[in-house]
C-alpha positions in Angstrom: -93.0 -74.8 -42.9 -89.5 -74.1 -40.8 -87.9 -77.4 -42.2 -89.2 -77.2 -46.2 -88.1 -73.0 -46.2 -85.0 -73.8 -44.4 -83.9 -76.3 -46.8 -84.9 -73.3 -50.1 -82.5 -71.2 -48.1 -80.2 -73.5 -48.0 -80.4 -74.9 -51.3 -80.0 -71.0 -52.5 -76.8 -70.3 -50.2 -75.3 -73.5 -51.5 -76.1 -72.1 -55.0 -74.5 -68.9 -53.8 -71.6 -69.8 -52.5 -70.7 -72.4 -55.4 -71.1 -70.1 -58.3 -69.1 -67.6 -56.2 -66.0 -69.8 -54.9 -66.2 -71.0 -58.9 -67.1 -74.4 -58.0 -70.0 -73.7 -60.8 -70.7 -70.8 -63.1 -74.2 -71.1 -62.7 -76.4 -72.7 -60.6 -80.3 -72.7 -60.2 -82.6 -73.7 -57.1 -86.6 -74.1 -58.5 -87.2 -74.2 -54.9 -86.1 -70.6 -54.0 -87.4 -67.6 -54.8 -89.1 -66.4 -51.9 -89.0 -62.8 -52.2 -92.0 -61.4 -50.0 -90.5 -62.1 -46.9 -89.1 -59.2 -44.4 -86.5 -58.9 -42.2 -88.7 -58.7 -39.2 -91.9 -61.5 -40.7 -93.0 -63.9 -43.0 -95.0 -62.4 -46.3 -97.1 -63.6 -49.4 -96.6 -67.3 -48.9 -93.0 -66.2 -48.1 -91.7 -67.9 -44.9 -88.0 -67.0 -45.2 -86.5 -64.6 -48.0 -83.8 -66.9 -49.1 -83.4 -64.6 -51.8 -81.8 -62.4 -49.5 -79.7 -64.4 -47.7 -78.4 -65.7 -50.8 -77.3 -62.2 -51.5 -75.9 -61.7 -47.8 -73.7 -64.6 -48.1 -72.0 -62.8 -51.3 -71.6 -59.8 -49.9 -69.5 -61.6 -46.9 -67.7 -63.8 -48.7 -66.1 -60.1 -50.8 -68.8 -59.6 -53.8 -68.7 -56.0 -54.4 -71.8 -55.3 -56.5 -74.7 -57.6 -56.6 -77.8 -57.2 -59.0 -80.9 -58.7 -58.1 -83.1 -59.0 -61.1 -87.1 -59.8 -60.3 -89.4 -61.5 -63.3 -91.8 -62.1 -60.8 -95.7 -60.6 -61.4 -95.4 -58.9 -57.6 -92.9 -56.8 -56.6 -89.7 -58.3 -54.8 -91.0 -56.1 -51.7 -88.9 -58.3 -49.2 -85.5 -58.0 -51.1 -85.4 -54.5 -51.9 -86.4 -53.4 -47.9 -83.7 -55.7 -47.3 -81.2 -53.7 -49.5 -82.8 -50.7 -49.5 -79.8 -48.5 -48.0 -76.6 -51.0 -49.1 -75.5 -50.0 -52.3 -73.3 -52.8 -53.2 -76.4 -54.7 -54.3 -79.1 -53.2 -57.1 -82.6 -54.7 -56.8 -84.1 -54.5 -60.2 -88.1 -55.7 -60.0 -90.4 -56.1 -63.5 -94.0 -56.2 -62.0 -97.6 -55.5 -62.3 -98.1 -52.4 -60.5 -99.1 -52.0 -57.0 -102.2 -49.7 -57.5 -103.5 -53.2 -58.9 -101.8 -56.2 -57.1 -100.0 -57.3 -54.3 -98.2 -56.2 -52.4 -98.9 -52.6 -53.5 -95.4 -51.6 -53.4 -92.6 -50.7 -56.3 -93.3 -47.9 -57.9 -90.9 -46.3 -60.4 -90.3 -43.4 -57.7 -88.9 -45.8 -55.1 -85.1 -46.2 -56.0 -83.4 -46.5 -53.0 -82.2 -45.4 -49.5 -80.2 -42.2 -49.3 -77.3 -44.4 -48.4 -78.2 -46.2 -52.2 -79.9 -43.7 -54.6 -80.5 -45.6 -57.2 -80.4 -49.0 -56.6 -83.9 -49.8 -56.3 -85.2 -50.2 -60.0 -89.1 -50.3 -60.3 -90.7 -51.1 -63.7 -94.6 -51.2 -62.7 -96.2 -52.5 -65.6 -100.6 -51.7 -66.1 -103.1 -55.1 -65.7 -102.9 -57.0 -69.3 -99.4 -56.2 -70.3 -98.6 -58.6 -72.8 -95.5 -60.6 -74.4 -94.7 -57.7 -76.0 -94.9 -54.9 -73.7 -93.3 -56.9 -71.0 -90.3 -58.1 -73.5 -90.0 -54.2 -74.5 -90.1 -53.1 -70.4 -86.8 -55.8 -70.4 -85.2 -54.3 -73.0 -85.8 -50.5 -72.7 -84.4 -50.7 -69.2 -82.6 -53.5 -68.1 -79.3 -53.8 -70.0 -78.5 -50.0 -69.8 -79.0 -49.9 -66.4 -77.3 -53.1 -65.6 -73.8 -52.4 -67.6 -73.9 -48.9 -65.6 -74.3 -51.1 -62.2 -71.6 -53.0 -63.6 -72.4 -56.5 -61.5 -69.8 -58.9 -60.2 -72.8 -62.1 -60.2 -76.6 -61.7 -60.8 -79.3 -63.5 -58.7 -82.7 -63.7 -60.7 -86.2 -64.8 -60.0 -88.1 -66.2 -62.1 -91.6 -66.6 -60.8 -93.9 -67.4 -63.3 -97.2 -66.3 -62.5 -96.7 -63.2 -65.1 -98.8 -66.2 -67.7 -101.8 -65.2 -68.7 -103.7 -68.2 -67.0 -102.5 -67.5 -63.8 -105.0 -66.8 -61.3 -103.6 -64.4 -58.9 -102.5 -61.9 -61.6 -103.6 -59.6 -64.5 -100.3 -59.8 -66.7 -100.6 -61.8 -70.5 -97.3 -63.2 -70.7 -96.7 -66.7 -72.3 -93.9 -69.2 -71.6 -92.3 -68.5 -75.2 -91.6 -65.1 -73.6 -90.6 -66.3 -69.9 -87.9 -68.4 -71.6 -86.8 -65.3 -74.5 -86.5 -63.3 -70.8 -84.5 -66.2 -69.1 -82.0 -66.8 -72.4 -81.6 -62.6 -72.1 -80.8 -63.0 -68.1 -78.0 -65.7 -69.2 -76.6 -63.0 -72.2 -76.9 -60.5 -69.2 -74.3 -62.4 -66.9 -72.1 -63.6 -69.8 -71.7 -59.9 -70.7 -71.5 -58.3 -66.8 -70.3 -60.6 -64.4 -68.4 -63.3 -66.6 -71.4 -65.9 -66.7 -71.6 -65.5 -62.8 -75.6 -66.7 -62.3 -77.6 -68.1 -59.6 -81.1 -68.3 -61.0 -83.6 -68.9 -58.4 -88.1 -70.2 -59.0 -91.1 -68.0 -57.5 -94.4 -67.3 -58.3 -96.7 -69.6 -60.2 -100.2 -70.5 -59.0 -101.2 -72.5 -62.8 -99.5 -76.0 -61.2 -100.4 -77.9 -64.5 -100.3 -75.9 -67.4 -97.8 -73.3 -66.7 -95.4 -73.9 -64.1 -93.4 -76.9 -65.2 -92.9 -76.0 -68.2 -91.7 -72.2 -67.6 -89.0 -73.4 -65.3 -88.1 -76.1 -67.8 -87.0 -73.7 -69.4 -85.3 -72.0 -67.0 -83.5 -75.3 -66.0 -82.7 -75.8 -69.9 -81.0 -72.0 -70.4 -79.3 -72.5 -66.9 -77.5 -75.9 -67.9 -77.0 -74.8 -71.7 -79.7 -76.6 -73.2 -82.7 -74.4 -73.9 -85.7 -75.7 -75.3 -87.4 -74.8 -78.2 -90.9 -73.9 -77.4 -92.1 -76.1 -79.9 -91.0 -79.0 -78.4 -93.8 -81.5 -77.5 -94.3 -82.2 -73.9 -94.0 -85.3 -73.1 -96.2 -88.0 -73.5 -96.0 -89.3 -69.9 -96.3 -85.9 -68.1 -99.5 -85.9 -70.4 -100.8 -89.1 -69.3 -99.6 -88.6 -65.5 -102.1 -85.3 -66.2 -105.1 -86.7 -67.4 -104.6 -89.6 -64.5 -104.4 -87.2 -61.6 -106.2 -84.2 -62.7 -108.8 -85.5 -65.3 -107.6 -82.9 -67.7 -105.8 -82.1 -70.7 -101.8 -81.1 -70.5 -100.6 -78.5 -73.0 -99.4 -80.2 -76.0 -95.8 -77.8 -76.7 -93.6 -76.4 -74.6 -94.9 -72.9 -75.6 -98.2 -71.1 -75.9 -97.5 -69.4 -79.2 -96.7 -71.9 -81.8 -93.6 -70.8 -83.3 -94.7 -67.5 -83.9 -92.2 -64.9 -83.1 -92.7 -62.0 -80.4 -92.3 -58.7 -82.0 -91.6 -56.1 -79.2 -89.8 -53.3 -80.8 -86.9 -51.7 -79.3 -86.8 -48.4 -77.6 -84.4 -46.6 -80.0 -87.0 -47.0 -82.5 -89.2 -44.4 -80.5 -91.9 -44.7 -77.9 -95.7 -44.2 -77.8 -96.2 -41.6 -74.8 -100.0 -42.3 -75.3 -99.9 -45.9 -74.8 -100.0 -47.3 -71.3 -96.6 -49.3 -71.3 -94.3 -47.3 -72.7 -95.4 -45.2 -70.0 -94.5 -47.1 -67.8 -91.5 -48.0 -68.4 -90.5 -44.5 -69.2 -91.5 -43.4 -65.5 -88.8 -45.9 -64.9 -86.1 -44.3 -67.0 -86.9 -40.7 -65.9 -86.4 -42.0 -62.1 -83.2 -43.8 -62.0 -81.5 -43.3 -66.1 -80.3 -39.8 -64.7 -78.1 -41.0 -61.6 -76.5 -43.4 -64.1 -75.6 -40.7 -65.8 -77.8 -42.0 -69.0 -80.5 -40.5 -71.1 -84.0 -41.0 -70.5 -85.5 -40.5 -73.6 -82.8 -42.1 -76.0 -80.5 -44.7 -75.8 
């Protein structure tokens, strides 16, 4: 366990240091992603939090303002105690809530140490949020928040066990949606940080129908070459499938066959009675303010 999670540390400090030395704009380590892990012990299948070494290693090499951005279905517990008083980094987690999964932390009121109001960013999403309630969660408070933050590089995580056949969860999210998230992250960086992105795996406990294709994506958005979901998979990742595992592999490289996401934006109003846009406006009530923006508009 030492030697494999030293080498995703070191694979995400190489990343690191590449994309900030501008050796690379953006780099990407499948292997990383580790976010459960504390200062003081290992966590969730966590050994080391390479995640926040990663970060560490920007800060001392002169990065100013960091955002951490979590896709992850559990809450990046290890990186925000790590950061929880420095506020030259934002950790900025989209999970199921605690009160139903692991690790029962990041909840909207949690934003920070009193040396970093406001840079912990919590969106704690109810059991059987779907593509379009997680999409909407994205949108209603990520870019706002992020432009105010005003990042120098962004390190994301994109654990994929947010799918709706993933075992260990109770989110509904498909890979068309993990890759419209990813392709978002990427118009994030371009926008903030000029393109400076280290994109880092996570999460996924679906090892045949979900995971290699949700971080083909990611690889394809990181490189420049995303892929539409309705590519077929291919034909010898299908056959190595049925060898192995005696099952069927997905056909596409999404769940939803073409058919577009329709997630509304937040401008357009907000449901207070449904369970998401609750959510999500908990989130804007606790940190919009010290940002100086509006919690109920745009």
């Amino acid at each position: 366990m030492h030697e494999a999670s030293s080498l995703a540390v070191g694979g995400t400090v190489e990343a690191c240091e590449a994309v900030w030395e501008g050796r690379a704009r953006r780099a990407v380590n499948i292997a990383g992603g580790l976010h459960h892990a504390m200062p003081e012990s290992s966590s969730g299948f966590c050994v080391y939090n390479d995640i926040a070494v990663g970060i560490r290693r920007l800060l001392d090499l002169g990065a100013r303002r960091v955002l951490y951005l979590d896709l992850d279905v559990h809450h990046g517990d290890g990186v925000e105690r790590c950061f929880w008083n420095e506020d030259r980094v934002m950790t900025l987690s989209i999970h199921e809530t605690g009160r139903a999964l692991f690790p029962g932390t990041g909840f909207p009121g949690d934003t920070g140490g009193a040396k970093a109001m406001d840079t912990a960013v919590n969106v704690a999403l109810p059991p059987g949020t779907g593509d379009e309630g997680w999409l909407r969660a994205y949108r209603a408070v990520v870019p706002a928040v992020v432009e105010a933050f005003d990042p120098e590089v962004i390190v994301s995580q994109h654990g994929c066990d947010a799918h709706f056949s993933d075992p260990l969860a109770h989110l509904s999210v498909t890979v068309d949606a993990m890759a419209v998230a990813t392709a978002w992250v990427r118009e994030l960086a371009d926008g903030t940080s000029d393109g400076r992105w280290i994109a880092l795996g996570g999460g996924g406990y679906e090892l045949v129908d979900v995971v290699p294709r949700a971080w083909t994506h990611v690889v394809g958005v990181v490189t420049g070459r995303p892929v539409d979901p309705v590519t077929p998979v291919p034909q010898s990742w299908r056959d190595h499938v049925q060898e192995v595992y005696g099952r069927e592999a997905p056909t596409l490289m999404g769940d939803r066959g073409g058919r577009p996401i329709r997630y509304g934006e937040w401008s357009e109003g907000h449901d207070p009675e449904d369970a998401v846009d609750s959510a999500i406006m908990a989130t804007r009530r606790a940190i919009f303010p010290g940002w100086g923006l509006d919690p109920y508009f745009d």
